[in-house]
C-alpha positions in Angstrom: -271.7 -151.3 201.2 -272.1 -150.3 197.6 -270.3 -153.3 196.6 -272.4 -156.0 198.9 -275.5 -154.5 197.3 -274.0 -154.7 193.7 -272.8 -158.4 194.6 -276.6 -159.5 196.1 -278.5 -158.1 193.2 -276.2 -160.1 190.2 -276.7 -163.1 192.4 -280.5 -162.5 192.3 -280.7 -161.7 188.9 -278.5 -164.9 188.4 -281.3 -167.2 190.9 -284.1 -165.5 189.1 -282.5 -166.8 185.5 -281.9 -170.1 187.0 -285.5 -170.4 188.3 -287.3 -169.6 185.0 -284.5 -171.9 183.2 -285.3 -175.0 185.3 -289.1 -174.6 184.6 -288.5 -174.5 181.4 -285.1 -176.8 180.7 -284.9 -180.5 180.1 -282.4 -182.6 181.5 -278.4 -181.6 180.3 -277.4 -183.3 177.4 -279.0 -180.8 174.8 -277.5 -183.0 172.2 -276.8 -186.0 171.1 -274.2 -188.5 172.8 -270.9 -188.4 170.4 -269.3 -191.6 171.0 -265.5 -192.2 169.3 -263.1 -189.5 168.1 -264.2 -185.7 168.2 -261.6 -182.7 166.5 -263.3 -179.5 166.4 -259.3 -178.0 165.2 -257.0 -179.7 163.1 -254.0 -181.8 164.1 -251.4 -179.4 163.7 -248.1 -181.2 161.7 -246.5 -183.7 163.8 -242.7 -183.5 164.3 -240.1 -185.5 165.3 -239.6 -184.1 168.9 -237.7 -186.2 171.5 -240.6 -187.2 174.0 -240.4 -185.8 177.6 -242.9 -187.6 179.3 -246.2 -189.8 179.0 -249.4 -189.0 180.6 -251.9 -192.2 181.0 -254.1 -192.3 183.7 -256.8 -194.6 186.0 -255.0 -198.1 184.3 -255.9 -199.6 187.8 -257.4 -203.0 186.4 -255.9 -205.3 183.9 -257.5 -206.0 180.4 -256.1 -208.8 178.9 -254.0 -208.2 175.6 -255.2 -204.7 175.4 -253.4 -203.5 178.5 -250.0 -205.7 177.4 -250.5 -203.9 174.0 -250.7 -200.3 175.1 -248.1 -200.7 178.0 -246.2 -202.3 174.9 -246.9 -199.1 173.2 -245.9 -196.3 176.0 -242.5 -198.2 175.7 -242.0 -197.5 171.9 -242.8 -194.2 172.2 -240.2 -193.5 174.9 -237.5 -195.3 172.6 -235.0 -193.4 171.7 -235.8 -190.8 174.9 -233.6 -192.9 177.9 -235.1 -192.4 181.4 -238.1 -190.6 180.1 -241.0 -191.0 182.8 -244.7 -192.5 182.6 -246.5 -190.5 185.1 -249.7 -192.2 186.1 -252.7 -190.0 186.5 -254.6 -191.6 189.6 -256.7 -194.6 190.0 -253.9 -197.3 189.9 -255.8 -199.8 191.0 -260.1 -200.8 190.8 -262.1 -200.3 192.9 -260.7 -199.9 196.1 -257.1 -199.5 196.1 -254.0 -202.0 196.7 -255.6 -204.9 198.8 -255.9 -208.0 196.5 -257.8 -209.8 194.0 -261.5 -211.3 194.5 -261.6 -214.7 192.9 -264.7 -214.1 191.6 -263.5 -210.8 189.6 -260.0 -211.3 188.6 -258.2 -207.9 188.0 -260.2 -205.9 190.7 -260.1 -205.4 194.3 -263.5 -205.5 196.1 -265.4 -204.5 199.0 -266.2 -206.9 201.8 -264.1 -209.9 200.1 -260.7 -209.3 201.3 -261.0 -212.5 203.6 -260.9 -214.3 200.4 -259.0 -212.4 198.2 -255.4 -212.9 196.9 -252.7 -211.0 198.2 -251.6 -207.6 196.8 -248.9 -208.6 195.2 -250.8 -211.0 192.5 -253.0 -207.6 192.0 -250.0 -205.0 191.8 -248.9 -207.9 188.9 -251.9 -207.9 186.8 -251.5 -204.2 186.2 -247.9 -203.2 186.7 -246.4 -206.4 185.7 -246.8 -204.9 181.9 -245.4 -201.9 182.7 -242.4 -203.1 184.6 -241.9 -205.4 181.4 -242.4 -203.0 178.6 -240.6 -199.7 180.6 -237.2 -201.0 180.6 -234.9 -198.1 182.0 -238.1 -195.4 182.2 -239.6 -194.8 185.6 -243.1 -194.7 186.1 -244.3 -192.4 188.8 -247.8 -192.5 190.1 -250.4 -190.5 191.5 -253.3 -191.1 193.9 -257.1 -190.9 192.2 -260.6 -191.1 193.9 -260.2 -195.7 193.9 -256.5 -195.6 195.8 -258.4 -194.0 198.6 -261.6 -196.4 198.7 -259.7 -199.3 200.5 -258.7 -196.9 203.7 -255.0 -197.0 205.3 -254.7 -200.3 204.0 -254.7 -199.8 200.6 -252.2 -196.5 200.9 -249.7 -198.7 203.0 -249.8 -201.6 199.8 -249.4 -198.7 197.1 -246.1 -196.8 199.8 -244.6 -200.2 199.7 -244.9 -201.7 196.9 -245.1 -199.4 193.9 -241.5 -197.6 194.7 -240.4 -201.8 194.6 -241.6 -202.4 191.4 -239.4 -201.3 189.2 -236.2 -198.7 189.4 -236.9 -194.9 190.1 -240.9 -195.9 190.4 -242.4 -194.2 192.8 -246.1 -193.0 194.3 -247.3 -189.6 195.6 -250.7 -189.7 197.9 -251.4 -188.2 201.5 -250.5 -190.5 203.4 -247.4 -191.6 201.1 -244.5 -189.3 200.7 -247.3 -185.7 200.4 -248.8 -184.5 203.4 -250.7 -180.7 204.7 -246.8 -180.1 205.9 -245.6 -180.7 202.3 -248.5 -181.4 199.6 -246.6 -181.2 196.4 -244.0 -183.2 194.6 -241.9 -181.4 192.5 -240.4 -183.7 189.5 -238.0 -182.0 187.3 -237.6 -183.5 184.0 -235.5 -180.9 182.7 -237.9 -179.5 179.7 -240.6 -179.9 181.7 -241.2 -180.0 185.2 -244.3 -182.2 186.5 -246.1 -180.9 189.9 -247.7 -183.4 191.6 -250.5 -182.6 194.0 -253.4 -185.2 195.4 -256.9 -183.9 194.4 -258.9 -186.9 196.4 -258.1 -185.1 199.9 -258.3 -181.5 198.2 -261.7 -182.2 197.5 -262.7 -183.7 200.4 -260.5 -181.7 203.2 -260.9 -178.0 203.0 -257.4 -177.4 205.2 -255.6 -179.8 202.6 -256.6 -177.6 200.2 -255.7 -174.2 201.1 -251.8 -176.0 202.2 -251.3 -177.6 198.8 -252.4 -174.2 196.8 -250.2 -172.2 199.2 -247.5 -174.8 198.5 -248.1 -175.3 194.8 -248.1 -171.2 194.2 -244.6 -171.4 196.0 -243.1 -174.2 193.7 -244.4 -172.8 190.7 -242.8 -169.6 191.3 -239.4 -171.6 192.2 -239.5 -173.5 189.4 -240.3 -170.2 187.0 -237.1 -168.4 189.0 -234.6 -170.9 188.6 -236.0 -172.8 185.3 -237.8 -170.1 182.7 -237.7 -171.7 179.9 -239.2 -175.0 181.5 -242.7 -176.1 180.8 -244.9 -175.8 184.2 -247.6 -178.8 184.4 -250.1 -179.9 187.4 -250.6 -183.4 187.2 -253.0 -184.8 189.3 -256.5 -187.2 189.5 -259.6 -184.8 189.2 -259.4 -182.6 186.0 -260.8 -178.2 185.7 -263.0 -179.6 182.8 -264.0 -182.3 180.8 -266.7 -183.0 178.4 -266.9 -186.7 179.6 -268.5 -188.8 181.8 -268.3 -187.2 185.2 -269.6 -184.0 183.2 -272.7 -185.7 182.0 -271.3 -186.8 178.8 -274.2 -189.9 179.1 -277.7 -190.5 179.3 -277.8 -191.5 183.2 -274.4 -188.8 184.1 -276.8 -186.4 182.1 -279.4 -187.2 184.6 -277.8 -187.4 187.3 -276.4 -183.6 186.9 -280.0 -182.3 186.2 -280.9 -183.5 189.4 -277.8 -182.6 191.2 -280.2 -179.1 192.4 -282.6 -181.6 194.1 -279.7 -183.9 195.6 -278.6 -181.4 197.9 -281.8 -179.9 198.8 -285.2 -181.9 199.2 -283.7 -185.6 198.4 -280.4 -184.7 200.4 -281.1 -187.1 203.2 -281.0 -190.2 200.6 -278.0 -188.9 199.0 -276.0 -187.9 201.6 -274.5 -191.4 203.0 -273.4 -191.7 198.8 -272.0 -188.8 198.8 -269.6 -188.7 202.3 -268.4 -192.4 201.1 -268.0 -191.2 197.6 -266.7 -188.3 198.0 -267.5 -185.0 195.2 -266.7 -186.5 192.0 -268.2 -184.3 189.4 -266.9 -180.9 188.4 -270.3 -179.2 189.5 -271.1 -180.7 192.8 -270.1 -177.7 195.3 -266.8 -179.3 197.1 -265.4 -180.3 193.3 -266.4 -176.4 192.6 -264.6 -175.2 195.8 -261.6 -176.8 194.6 -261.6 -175.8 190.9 -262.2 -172.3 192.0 -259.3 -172.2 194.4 -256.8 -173.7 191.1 -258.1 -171.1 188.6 -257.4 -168.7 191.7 -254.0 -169.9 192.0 -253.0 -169.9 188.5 -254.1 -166.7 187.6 -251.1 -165.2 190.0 -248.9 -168.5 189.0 -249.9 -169.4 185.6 -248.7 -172.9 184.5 -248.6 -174.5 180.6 -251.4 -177.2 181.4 -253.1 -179.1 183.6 -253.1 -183.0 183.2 -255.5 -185.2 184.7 -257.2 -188.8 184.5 -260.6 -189.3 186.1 -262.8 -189.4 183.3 -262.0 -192.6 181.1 -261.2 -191.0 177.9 -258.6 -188.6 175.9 -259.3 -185.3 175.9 -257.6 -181.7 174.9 -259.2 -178.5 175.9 -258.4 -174.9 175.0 -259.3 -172.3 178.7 -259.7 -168.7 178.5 -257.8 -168.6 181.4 -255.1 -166.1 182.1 -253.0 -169.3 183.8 -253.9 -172.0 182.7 -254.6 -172.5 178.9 -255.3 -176.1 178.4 -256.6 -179.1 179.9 -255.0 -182.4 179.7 -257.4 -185.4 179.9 -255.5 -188.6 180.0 -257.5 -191.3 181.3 -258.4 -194.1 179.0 -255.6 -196.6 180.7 -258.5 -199.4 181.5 -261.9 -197.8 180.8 -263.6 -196.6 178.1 -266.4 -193.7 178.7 -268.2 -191.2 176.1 -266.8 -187.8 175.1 -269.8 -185.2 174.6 -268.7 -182.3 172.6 -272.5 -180.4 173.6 -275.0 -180.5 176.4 -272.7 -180.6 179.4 -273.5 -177.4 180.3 -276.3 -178.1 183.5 -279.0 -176.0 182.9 -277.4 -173.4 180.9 -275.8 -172.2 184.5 -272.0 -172.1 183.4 -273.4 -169.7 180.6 -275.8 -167.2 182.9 -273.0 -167.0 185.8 -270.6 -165.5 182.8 -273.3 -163.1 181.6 -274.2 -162.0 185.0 -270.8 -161.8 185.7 -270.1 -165.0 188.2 -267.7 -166.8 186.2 -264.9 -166.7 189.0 -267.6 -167.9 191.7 -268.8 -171.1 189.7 -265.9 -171.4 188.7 -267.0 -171.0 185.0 -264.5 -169.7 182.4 -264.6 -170.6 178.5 -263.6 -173.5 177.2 -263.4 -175.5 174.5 -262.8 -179.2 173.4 -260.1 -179.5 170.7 -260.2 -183.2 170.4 -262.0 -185.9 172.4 -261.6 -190.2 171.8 -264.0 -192.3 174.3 -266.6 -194.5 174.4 -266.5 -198.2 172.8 -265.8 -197.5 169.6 -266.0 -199.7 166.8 -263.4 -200.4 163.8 -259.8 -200.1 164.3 -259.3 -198.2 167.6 -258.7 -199.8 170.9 -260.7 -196.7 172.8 -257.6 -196.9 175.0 -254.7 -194.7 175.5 -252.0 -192.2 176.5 -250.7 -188.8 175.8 -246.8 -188.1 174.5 -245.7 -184.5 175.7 -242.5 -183.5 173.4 -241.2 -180.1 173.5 -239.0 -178.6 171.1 -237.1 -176.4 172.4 -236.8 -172.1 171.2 -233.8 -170.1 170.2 -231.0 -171.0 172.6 -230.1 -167.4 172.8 -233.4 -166.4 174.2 -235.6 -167.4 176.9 -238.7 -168.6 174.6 -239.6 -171.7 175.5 -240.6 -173.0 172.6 -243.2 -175.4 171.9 -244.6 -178.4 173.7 -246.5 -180.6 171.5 -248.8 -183.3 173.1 -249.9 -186.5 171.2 -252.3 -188.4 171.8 -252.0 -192.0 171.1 -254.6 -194.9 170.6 -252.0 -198.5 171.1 -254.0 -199.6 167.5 -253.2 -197.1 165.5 -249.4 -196.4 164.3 -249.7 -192.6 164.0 -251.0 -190.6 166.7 -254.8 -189.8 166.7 -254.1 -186.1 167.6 -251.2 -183.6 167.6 -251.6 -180.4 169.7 -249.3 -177.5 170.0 -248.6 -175.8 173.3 -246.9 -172.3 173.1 -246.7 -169.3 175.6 
């Protein structure tokens, strides 16, 4: 009984913080916007490490020469690496999944045209067709994000089909196509380092597909850690832990729109609600994205992993957890858009810092974090804004069971040198 009353007075402490805060706070973004490339730590010395795998995510619409170019570029940094994969980190296609091209809007899918669109076929071309070209002899394995799930069964059946045709060893994971609540993760062992795959659209959205992919995912992990040691453990999947972008109120109206998230689910719910059940929860602090960012740092404290690698927010992004299991955030999402990074002010309300001090940091969820390096936004000068992360490791002392180190490059197609090198180590 002691403990309920302990638990009830922190959380009214915590409300009674929160009340005075929001007479007294403005809206989120407490700084600045900071647009184009953001280190807070030094690229650590880049080495000549045999890449593994490439991360890019949400590439689902085609943008001329710039899409050629980086697809163009993922292919030269797998050279010398044969049948190293590009795993795709969600959002395949814009805006509503596999079901053809508007005329009017070439390089998108849209709603309420598909009497007059193309077939999927001429829009699986405009964006894979580069890839297929440019990945000779390296699969490409994608994921399911937020847009693959917009066009219903439809588009799921296009992305089954024809992804796995497109080129050899290609394949898609979604519910609905090859992951289901019977068996919700795909395990892809790429010898150094072993990729699970796991579909955060219906873990958000479906508490029961939830609690089966974490029971699953704890399972494979600690399969993977038996039989493989020295293997580096990532979660790939759409909806990222954290981010200091977009989704996170990284802009003036995402900024906004967080302030008023308190209001949105209590006296302007009735307007917001139709958005929202179409939508789904696509913001790390509206309460079904918090249910299942609580349930992962849950997880991985019993099964830590190396990382967790994720698209969603249209930028590149590394980020430091103190986190018992997991350590760093992989934001790989700048495939086809181009959205702010905010180093400051994502914070809503201060209420990520008052749930630590009064000591609700697992409920939120809210543990510390920091961003290393961030590139979004339209940036000016020699950068494209778009682009992919490298993960390399090299490997410890074959006698022992270190791992080693995993470094993770990230990679803007305009420049010849990476942007930023990170260092992974256990």
């Amino acid at each position: 009984m002691a403990s309920i009353y302990h638990v009830c007075f922190r959380t009214l402490c915590f409300l009674a913080l929160f009340a005075g805060l929001v007479a007294t706070a403005g809206c989120a973004s407490f700084a600045p916007n900071v647009e184009g490339v953001i280190a807070t730590v030094p690229s650590e010395k880049q080495t000549a490490a045999r890449p593994a795998v490439v991360l890019i995510g949400d590439i689902g619409v085609r943008r001329g020469d710039d899409t050629v170019r980086l697809a163009e570029r993922v292919g030269r940094e797998l050279e010398g690496a044969p049948g190293a994969p590009v795993v795709v980190l969600g959002d395949v296609f814009y805006i509503a999944g596999l079901k053809g091209e508007c005329p009017t809007t070439p390089g998108y899918s849209s709603f309420g045209c598909e009497d007059e669109a193309g077939p999927p076929t001429d829009q699986l071309e405009s964006v894979l067709g580069p890839y297929r070209r440019a990945l000779q002899g390296h699969p490409l394995v994608a994921i399911g994000g937020n847009h693959d799930f917009y066009g219903g069964e439809a588009a799921v059946r296009n992305q089954c089909a024809l992804i796995p045709a497109t080129g050899e060893g290609w394949e898609y994971y979604a519910k609905g196509c090859a992951l289901e609540e019977e068996n919700p993760v795909a395990t892809l062992d790429f010898g150094s380092v072993v990729v699970f795959a796991v579909d955060s659209e219906p873990m958000i959205r479906d508490r029961g597909y939830l609690d089966a992919t974490v029971a699953a995912l704890g399972g494979e992990i600690d399969r993977v850690r038996r039989e493989n040691p020295t293997a580096w453990r990532i979660v790939a999947t759409h909806h990222p832990l954290e981010t200091y972008g977009s989704h996170n109120g990284a802009t003036k109206a995402t900024g906004v729109a967080k302030d008023l998230y308190v209001l949105r689910k209590t006296l302007l719910y009735p307007l917001f609600f139709p958005l929202e059940w179409w939508l789904g929860a696509q913001d790390p602090y509206e309460l079904r994205y918090r249910r299942y960012r609580r349930a992962l740092y849950d997880l991985f404290r019993a099964h830590p992993i190396d990382a967790f690698a994720s698209g969603h927010d249209h930028s590149l992004q590394h980020i430091r957890i103190e986190h018992p299991g997991v350590p760093v955030q992989i934001v790989s999402g700048a495939g086809a858009h181009r959205s702010p990074v905010q180093l400051y002010g994502l914070d809503l309300l201060w209420l990520n810092r008052l749930g630590r001090a009064v000591g609700l940091e697992e409920v939120i969820p809210a543990p510390r974090h920091a961003l290393e390096f961030g590139m979004g936004g339209e940036l000016e000068g020699e950068l494209s804004g778009y682009g992919f992360v490298v993960l390399s490791p090299e490997p410890g002392a074959p006698s022992s069971d270190d791992a080693g180190t995993l470094v993770v490059d990230y990679i803007d197609p305009a420049r010849e040198a990476a942007l930023h090198t990170a260092h992974i180590r256990r």
